[in-house]
C-alpha positions as CSV (number, residue, x, y, z in Angstrom):
1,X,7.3,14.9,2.6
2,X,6.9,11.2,2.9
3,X,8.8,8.8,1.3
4,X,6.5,5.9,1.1
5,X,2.2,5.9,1.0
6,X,1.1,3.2,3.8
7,X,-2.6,2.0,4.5
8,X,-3.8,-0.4,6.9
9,X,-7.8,-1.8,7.9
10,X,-9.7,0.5,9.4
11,X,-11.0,-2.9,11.5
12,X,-7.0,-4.6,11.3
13,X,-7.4,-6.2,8.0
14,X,-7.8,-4.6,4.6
15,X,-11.2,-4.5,2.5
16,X,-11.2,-4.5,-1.5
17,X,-12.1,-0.9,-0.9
18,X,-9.3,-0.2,0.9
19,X,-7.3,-1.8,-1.4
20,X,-8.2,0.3,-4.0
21,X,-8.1,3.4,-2.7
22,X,-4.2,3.0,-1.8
23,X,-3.5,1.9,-5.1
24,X,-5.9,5.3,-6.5
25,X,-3.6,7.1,-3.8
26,X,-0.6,5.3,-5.6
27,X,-1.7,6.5,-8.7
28,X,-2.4,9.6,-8.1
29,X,1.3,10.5,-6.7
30,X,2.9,8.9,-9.8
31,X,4.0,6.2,-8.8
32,X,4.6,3.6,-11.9
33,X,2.9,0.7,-12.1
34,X,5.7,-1.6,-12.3
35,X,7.0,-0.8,-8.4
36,X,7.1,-3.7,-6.1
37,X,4.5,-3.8,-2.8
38,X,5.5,-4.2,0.6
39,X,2.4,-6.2,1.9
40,X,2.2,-7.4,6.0
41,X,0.0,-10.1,6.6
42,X,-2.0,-11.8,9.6
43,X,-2.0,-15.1,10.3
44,X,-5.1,-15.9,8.5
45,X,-3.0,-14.4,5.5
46,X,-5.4,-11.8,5.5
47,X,-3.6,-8.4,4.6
48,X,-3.3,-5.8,7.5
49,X,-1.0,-3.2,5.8
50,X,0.3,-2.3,2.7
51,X,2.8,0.4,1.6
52,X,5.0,1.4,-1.5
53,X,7.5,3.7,-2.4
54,X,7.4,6.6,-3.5
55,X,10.9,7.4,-5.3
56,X,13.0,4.1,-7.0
57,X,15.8,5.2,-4.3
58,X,13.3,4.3,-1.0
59,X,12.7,0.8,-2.7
């Protein structure tokens, strides 16, 4: 079983849409709100991947 949930841009960085889906993927494994985002960005400070995790001890 994974420990974290990671998404990245289908075209290298993220849309709104994917965006939201990760954090409705988030959701749905019950993962509290309140748990921090791990968040790589490309130079342009446009965000390529995300990922978060999914028990307090992978944090």
């Amino acid at each position: 079983m994974p420990t974290v949930i990671r998404a990245t841009g289908e075209a290298k960085d993220m849309t709104l849409d994917e965006l939201a889906t990760f954090v409705e993927d988030a959701r749905k494994a019950g993962v509290p709100g309140d748990r921090p985002i791990r968040a790589e960005l490309s130079y342009s400070g446009k965000i390529k991947e995300v990922e978060i995790a999914l028990s307090q001890d992978d944090s």
